[in-house]
TIVEX-170381 format. One record per residue (C-alpha): residue number from 0; x, y, z. Coordinates in Angstrom, 3 decimals, always signed. Example, Ala and Ser with C-alpha at 12.3 -4.5 7.8 and 13.67 -1.06 7.14 Angstrom:
2
   nr         X         Y         Z
    0   +12.300    -4.500    +7.800
    1   +13.670    -1.060    +7.140
***
This chain:
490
   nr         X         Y         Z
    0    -6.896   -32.153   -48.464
    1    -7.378   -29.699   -51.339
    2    -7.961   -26.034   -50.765
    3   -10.808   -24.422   -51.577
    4   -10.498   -21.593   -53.955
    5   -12.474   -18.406   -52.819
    6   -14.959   -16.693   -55.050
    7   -13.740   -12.767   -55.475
    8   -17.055   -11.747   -53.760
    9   -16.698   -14.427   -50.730
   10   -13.088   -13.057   -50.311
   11   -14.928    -9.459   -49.831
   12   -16.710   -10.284   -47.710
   13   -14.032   -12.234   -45.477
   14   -11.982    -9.918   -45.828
   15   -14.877    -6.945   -44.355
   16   -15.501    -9.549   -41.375
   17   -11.808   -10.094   -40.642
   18   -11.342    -5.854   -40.731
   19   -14.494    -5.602   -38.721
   20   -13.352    -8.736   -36.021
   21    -9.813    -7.120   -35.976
   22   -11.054    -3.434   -34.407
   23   -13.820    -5.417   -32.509
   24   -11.299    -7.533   -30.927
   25    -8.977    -4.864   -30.388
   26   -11.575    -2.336   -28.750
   27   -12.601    -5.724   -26.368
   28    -8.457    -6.420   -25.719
   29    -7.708    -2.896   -24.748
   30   -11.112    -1.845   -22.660
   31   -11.398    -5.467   -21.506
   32    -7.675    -6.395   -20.772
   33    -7.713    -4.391   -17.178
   34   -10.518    -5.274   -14.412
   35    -9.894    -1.542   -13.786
   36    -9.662    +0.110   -17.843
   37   -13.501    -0.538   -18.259
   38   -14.573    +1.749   -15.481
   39   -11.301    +4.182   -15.722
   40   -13.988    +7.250   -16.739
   41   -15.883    +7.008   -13.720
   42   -13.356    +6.637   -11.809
   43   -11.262    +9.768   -11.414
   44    -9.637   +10.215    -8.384
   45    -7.701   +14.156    -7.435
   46    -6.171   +12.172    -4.327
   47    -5.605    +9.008    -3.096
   48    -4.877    +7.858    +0.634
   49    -3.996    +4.461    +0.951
   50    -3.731    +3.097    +4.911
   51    -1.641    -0.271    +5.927
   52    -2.281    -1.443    +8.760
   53    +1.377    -3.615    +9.089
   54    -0.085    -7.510    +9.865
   55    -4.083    -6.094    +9.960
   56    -5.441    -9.429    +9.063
   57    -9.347   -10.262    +9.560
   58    -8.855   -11.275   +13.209
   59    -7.102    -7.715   +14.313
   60    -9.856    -6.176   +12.763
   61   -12.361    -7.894   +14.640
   62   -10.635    -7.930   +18.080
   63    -9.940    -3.705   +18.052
   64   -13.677    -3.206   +17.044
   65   -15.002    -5.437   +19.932
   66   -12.336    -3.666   +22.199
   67   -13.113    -0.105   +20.653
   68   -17.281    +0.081   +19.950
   69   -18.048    -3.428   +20.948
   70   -19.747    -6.408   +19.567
   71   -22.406    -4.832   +17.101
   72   -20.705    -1.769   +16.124
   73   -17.872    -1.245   +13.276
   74   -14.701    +0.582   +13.171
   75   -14.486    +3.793   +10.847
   76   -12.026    +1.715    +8.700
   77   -14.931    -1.199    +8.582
   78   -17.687    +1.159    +8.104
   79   -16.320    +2.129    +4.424
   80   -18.560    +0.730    +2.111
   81   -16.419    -1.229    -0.497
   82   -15.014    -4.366    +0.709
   83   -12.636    -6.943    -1.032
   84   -10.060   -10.044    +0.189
   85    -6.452   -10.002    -0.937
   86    -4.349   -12.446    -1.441
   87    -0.348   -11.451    +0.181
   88    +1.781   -13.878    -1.039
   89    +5.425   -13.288    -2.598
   90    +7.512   -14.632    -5.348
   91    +9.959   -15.734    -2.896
   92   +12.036   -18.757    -3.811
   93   +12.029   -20.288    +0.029
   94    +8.311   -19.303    +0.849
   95    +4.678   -18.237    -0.110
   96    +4.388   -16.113    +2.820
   97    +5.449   -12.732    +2.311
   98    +6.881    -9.775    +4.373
   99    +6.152    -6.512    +4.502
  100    +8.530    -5.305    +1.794
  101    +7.115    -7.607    -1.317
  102    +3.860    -7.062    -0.247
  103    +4.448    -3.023    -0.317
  104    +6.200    -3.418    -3.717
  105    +3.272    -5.284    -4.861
  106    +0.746    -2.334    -3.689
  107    +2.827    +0.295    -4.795
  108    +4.319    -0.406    -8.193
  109    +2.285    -4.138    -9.273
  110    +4.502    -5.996    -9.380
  111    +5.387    -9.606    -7.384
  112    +8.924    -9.958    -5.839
  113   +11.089   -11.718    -3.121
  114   +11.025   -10.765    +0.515
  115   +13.112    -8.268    +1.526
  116   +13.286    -6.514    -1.902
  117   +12.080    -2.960    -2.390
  118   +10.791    -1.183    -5.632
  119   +12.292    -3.891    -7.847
  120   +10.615    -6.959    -9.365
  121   +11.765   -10.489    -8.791
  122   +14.475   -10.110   -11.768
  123   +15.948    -7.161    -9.980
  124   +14.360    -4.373   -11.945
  125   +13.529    -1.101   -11.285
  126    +9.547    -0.697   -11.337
  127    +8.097    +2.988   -11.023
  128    +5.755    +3.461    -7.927
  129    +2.421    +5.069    -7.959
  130    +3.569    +7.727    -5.753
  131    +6.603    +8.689    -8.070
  132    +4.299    +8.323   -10.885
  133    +1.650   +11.184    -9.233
  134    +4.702   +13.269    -8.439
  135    +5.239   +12.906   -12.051
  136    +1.909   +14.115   -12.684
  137    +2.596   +17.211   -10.573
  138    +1.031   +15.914    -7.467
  139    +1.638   +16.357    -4.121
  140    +3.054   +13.181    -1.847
  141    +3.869   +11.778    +1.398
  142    +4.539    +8.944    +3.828
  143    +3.309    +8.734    +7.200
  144    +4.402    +6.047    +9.948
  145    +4.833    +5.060   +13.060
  146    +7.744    +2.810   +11.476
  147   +11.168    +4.070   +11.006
  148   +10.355    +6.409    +7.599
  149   +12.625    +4.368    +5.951
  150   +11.492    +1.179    +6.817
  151   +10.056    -1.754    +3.967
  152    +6.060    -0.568    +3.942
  153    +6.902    +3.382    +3.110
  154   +10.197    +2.364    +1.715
  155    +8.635    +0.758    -0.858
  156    +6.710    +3.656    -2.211
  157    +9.603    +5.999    -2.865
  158   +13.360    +3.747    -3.142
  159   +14.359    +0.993    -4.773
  160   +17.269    -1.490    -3.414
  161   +17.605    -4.945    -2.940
  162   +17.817    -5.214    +0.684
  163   +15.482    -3.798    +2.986
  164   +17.814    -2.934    +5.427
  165   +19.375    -0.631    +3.560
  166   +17.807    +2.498    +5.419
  167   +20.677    +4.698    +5.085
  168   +20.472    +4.557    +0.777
  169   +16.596    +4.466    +1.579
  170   +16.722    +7.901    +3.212
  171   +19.280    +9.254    +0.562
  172   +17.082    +7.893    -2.710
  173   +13.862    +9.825    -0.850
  174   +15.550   +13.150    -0.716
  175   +17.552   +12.810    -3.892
  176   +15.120   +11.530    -6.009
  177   +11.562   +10.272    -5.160
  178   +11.484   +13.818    -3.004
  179    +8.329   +12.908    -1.126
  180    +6.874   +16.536    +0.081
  181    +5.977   +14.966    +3.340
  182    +7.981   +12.660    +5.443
  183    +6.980   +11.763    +9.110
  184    +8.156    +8.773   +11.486
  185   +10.778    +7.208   +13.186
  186   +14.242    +6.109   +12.750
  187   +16.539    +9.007   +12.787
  188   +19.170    +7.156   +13.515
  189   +19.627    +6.476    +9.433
  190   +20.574    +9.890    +8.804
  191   +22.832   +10.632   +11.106
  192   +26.229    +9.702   +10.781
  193   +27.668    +7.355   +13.590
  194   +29.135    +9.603   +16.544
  195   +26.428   +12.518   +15.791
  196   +22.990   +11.892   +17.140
  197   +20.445   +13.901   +16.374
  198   +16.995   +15.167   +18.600
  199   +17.283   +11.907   +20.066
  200   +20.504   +10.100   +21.691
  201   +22.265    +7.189   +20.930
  202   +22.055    +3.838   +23.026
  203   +18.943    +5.298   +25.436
  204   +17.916    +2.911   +28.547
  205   +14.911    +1.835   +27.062
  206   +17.349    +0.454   +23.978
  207   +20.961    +0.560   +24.120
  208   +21.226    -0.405   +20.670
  209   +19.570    +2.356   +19.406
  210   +22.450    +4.989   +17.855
  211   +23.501    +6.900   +14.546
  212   +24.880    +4.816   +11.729
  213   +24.391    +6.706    +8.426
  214   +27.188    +5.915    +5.790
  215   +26.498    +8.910    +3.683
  216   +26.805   +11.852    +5.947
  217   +24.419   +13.438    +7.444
  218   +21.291   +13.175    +5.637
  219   +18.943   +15.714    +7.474
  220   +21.086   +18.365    +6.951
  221   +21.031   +17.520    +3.202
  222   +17.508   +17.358    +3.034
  223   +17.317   +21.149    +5.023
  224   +19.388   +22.293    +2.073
  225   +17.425   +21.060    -0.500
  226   +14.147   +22.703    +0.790
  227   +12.738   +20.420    +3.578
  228   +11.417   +21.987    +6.804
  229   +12.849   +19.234    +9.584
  230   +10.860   +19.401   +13.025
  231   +11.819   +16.611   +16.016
  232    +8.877   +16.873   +18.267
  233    +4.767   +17.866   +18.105
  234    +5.288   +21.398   +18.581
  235    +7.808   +21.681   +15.653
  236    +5.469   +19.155   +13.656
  237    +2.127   +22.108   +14.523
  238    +4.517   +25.032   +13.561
  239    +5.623   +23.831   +10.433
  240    +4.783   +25.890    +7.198
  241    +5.908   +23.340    +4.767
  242    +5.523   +23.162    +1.497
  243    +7.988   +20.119    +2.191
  244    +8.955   +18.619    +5.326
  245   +10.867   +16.210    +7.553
  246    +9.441   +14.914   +10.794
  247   +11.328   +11.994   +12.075
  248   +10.658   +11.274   +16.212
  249   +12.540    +8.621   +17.191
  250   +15.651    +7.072   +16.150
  251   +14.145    +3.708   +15.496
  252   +10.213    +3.006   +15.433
  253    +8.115    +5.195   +17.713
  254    +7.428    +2.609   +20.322
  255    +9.666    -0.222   +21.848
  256    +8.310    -3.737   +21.066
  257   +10.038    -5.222   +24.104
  258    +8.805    -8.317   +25.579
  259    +5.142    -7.737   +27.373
  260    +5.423    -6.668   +30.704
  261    +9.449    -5.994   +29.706
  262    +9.360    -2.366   +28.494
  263    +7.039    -2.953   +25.998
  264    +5.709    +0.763   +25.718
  265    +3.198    +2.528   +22.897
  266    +3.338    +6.320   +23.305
  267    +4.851    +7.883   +20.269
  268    +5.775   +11.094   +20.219
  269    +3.426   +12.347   +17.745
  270    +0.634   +10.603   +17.252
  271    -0.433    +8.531   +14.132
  272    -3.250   +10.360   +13.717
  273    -2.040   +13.965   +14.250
  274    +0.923   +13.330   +11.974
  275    -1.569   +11.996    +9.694
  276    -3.881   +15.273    +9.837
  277    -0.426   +17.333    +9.290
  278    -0.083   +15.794    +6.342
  279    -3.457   +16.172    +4.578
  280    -3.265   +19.864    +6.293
  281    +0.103   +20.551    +4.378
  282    -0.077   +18.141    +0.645
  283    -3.630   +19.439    +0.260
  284    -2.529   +22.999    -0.786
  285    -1.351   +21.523    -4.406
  286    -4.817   +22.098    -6.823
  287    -3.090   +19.170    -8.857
  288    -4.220   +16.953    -5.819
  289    -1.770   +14.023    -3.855
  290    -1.110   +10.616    -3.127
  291    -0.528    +9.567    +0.491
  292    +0.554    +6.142    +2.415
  293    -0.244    +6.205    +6.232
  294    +1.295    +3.230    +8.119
  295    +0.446    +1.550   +11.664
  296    +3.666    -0.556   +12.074
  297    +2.836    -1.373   +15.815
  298    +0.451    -3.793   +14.776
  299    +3.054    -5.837   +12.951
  300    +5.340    -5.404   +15.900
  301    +3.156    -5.982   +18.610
  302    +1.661    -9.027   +17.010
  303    +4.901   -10.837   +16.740
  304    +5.235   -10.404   +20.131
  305    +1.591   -11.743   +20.906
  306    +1.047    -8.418   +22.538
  307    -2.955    -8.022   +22.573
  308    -3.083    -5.027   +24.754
  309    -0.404    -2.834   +22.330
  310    -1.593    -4.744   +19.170
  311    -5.149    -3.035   +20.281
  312    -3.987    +0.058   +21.154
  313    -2.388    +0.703   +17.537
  314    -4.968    -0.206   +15.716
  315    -7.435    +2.200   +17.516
  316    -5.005    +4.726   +16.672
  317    -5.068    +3.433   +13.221
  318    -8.938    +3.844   +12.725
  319    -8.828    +7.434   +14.286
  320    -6.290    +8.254   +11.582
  321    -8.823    +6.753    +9.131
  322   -11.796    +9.160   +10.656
  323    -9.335   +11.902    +9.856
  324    -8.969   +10.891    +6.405
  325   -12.966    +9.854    +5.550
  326   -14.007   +13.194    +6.772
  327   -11.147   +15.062    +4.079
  328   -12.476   +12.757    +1.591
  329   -16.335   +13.318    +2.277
  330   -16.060   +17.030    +2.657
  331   -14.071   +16.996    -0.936
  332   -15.681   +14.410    -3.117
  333   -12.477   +13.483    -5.089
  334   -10.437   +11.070    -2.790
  335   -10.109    +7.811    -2.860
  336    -9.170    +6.447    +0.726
  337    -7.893    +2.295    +0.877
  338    -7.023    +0.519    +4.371
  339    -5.603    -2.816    +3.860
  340    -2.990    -4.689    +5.880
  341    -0.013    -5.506    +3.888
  342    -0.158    -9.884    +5.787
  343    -1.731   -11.091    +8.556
  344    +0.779   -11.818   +11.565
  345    +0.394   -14.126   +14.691
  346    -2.254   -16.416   +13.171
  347    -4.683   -14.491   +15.289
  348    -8.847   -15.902   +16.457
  349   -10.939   -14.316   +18.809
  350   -12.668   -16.505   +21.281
  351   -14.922   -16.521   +23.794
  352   -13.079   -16.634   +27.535
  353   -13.000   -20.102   +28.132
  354   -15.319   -22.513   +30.432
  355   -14.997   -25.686   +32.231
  356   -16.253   -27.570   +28.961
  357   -13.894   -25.425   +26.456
  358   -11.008   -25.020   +28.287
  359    -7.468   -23.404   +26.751
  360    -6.476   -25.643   +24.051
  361    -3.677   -23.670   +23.304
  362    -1.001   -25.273   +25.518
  363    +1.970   -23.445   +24.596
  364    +5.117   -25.206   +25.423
  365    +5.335   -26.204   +28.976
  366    +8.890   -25.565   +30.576
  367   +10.225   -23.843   +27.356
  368   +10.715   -20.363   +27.200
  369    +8.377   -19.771   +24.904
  370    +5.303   -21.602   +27.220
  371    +3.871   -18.055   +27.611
  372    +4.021   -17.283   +23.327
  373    +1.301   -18.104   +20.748
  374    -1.513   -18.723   +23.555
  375    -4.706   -17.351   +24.915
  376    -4.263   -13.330   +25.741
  377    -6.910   -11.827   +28.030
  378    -9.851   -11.743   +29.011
  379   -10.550    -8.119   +27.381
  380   -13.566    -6.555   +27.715
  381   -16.072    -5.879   +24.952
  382   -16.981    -2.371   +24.817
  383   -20.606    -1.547   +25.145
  384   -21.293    -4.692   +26.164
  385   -20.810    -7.344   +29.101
  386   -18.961    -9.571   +26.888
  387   -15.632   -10.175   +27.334
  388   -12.947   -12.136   +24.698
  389    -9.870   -13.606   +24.533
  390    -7.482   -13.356   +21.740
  391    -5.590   -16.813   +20.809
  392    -2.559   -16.645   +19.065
  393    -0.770   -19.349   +17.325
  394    +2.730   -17.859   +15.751
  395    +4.738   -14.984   +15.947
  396    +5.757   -14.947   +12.091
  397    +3.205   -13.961    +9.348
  398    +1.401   -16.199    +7.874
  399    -0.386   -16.803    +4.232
  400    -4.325   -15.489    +5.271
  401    -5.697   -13.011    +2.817
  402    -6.577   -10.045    +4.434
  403    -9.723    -7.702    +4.091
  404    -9.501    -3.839    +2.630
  405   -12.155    -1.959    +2.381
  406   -12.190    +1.557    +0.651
  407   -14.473    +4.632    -0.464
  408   -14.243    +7.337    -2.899
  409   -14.147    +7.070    -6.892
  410   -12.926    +4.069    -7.828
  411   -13.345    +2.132    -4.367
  412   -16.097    +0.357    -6.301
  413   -13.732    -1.522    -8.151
  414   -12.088    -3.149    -5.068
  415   -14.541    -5.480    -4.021
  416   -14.347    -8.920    -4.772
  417   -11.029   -11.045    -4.140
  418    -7.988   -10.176    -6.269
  419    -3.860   -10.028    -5.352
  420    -2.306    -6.952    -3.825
  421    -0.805    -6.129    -7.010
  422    -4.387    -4.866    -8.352
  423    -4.360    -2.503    -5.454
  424    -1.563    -0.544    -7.648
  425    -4.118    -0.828   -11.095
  426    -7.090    +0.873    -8.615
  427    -4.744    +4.058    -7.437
  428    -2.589    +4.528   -10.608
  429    -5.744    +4.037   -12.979
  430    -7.819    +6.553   -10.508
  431    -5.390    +9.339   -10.643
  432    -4.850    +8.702   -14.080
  433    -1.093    +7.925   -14.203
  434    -1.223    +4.200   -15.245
  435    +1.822    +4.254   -17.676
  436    +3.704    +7.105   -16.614
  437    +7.341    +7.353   -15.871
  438    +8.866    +8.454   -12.262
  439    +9.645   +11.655   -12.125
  440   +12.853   +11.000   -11.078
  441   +15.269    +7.627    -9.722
  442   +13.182    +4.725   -11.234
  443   +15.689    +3.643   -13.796
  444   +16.442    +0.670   -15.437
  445   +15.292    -1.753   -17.219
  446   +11.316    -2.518   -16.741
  447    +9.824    -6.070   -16.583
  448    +8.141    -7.894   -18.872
  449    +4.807    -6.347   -19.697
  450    +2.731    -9.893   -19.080
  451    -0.940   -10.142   -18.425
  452    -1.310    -5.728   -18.447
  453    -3.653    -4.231   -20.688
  454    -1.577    -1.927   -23.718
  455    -2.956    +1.326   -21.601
  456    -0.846    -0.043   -18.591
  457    +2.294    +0.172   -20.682
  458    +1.221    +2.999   -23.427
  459    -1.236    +5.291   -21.505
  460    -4.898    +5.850   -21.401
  461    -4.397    +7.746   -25.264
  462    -3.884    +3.763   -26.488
  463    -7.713    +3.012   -26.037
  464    -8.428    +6.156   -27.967
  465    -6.040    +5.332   -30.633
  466    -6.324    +1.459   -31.040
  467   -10.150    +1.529   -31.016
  468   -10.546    +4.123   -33.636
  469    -7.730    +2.422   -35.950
  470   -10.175    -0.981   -35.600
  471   -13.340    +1.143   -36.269
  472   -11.403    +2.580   -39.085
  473   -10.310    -0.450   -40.467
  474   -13.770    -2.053   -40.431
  475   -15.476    +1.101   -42.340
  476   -12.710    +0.709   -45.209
  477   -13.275    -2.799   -45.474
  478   -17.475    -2.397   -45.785
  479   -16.468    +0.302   -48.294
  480   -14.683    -1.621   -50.246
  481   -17.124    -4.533   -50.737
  482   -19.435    -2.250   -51.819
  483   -17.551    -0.406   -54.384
  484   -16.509    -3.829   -55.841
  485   -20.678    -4.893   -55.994
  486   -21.148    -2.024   -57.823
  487   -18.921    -2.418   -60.170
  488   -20.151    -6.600   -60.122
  489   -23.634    -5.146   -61.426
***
């Protein structure tokens, strides 16, 4: 086919609608290219406090409210007024269904990876977390849990290895170089070197495995040196000044997730939500604002072992941390507060107690020792009520269910609807305004590929400023143009 040769004025013209569709296009890719860059004005956040509840699927949610305020009432955590579904799964070359350390890297730095990795992508790169980002930004930060403080969830926000069980590198990378100013939980035992336990001995009745096995020294005594205030016990945790400190209360988590009715015990030392209140009392001081992760790992725990009564128990403590937190962030306008669960464990329903028509269909395993695993768990009373409820459980592992988060604050609005975990990283980075920036300090390397972001994901917030005004630019020129050459045409 021949081509058809343009007329001067009809290559004006084309060329004013090409300049005007280029800046158009570019203003729609760069506000457009985020589900969170559109409403990144309104949504200014000073602090963020994100909550994971460790295997919090729909399920747990639904059996600790009927337990907690009954049948008709919500929890604190349900009565925040944003709600979305997330969808957990990993990048994992054997399986779908995450654990808790993808799933963490995914909230905290965006990004989808193999189980068992932490702070690196599926290529084994270093990503940046949002709480290294707001220390960047001269923020305040912390992570809370009933976990060992090391473990994958809080891990994931402030160290970056390959293997979650690297605590010991874990604990060294947080006081080296992520430098969290608050650090309360469990598992001593990772900074401690083998043959010198700390506020809590080595192989105790209740777990004779439990003993000090740091490879690189002794790790509290470096973190003393290098400003952190270290306390072992409540007392120490209510007299502590701060501006940076060190609470760790047991040498592994802060409750034993024996076998039920085998030493199975939930009484931590400090409390979730007092350590919880400690930390908002202490990270609230900086005028810059914070970022904070509070983590129930009981529920994890206890749900793998099909323990209702525990798994129960540590979610209530879970929702009273969460009244703690919605009352900082009503009285101060400026906080965005997320609970989420990182999977959903034990295949959980709640049921009805069963009748002579409905009977257990759960069977277990007759005359294996599991028969007693992955049933029917109760009855349990409903509070306020004269209901009571069984919970039926049908694994131990996780499984694949989205679970529900619900949120409130600036930018909450933007996490309803169903989305992956990795656009609960957009929400928190975009609403303290770091989206972009570098860690402060440890998350080196090379970064992955770029993908599906938006160009203010990789170049900062001052790219929609710059790109849109370049198009708009561009566009005027071109009109100019065509009408200087008219004129000149008459």
């Amino acid at each position: 086919m021949d081509r058809v040769r343009m007329t001067k004025p009809a290559r004006l013209v084309r060329n004013w609608t090409l300049a005007v569709g280029v800046g158009l296009a570019t203003l729609t890719v760069v506000v457009g290219g985020s589900g969170v860059a559109s409403a990144q004005e309104s949504a200014t956040a000073q602090n963020v406090i994100l909550f994971i509840g460790d295997g919090l699927g729909t399920a747990q949610r639904n059996s600790i409210q009927l337990a907690t305020v009954g049948p008709y009432e919500r929890l604190v955590m349900d009565s925040l007024p944003y709600e979305g579904m997330v969808g957990t799964n990993s990048v994992d070359p054997e399986t779908f269904v995450t654990d808790s350390a993808a799933s963490a890297t995914a909230m905290a730095s965006g990004v989808k990876t193999y189980n068992g990795a932490v702070g690196i992508d599926a290529d084994d790169n270093v990503v940046p977390t949002v709480l290294e980002q707001a220390k960047a930004a001269g923020k305040s930060t912390g992570v809370v849990t009933t976990s060992q403080v090391t473990d994958a969830s809080a891990a994931a926000f402030g160290s970056h290895v390959e293997d979650r069980d690297e605590q010991t590198e874990i604990a060294r990378q947080y006081i080296e170089e992520s430098q969290p100013d608050v650090i309360l939980g469990g598992g001593e035992d990772y900074w401690y070197p083998e043959g010198e336990p700390g506020a809590f001995p080595d192989n105790p009745p209740e777990d004779e495995e439990e003993q000090s096995q740091s490879d690189q020294g002794n790790l509290v005594a470096q973190a003393q040196q290098t400003g952190y205030e270290y306390v072992t016990d409540a007392a120490g945790l209510q007299a502590a000044t701060g501006p940076r400190i060190l609470g760790l209360f047991a040498n592994q988590e802060m409750f034993q997730q024996n076998p039920e009715g085998e030493g199975d015990i939930y009484e931590p030392v400090v409390s979730l939500p007092r350590m919880t209140q400690k930390a908002l009392d202490t990270l609230s001081g900086n005028e810059a604002g914070f970022f904070l992760v509070v983590e129930e790992e009981a529920i994890d725990e206890m749900g793998s072992a099909n323990n209702s009564e525990l798994t129960i128990k540590a979610g209530q403590q879970m929702d009273e941390s969460v009244a703690i937190a919605k009352d900082y962030a009503d009285a101060n306008g400026d906080t965005l507060v997320i609970t989420v669960g990182d999977h959903e464990v034990g295949g959980l329903t709640v049921e009805e107690t069963d009748s002579e028509e409905e009977p257990d269909e759960s069977g277990g395993n007759e005359g294996d020792e599991t028969a007693d695993v992955s049933t029917e768990d109760g009855p349990f009373d409903a509070a306020n009520s004269d209901y009571q409820f069984v919970m039926d459980w049908t694994t131990t592992g996780h499984t694949g269910s989205d679970v529900p988060l619900t949120a409130t604050g600036p930018g909450a609005e933007l996490l309803t609807g169903n989305y992956e975990n990795t656009y609960i990283y957009e929400v928190m980075a975009d609403s303290l305004g770091v989206t972009g920036m570098s860690a402060a300090s440890g998350a080196t390397g090379e970064m992955p590929e770029t993908g599906g972001m938006a160009p203010q994901d990789v170049f900062g917030d001052a790219s929609i400023q710059l790109v849109t005004v370049g198009g708009i630019l561009l566009g005027l020129g071109g009109l100019l143009a065509y009408v200087m050459r008219l004129r000149r045409t008459d």
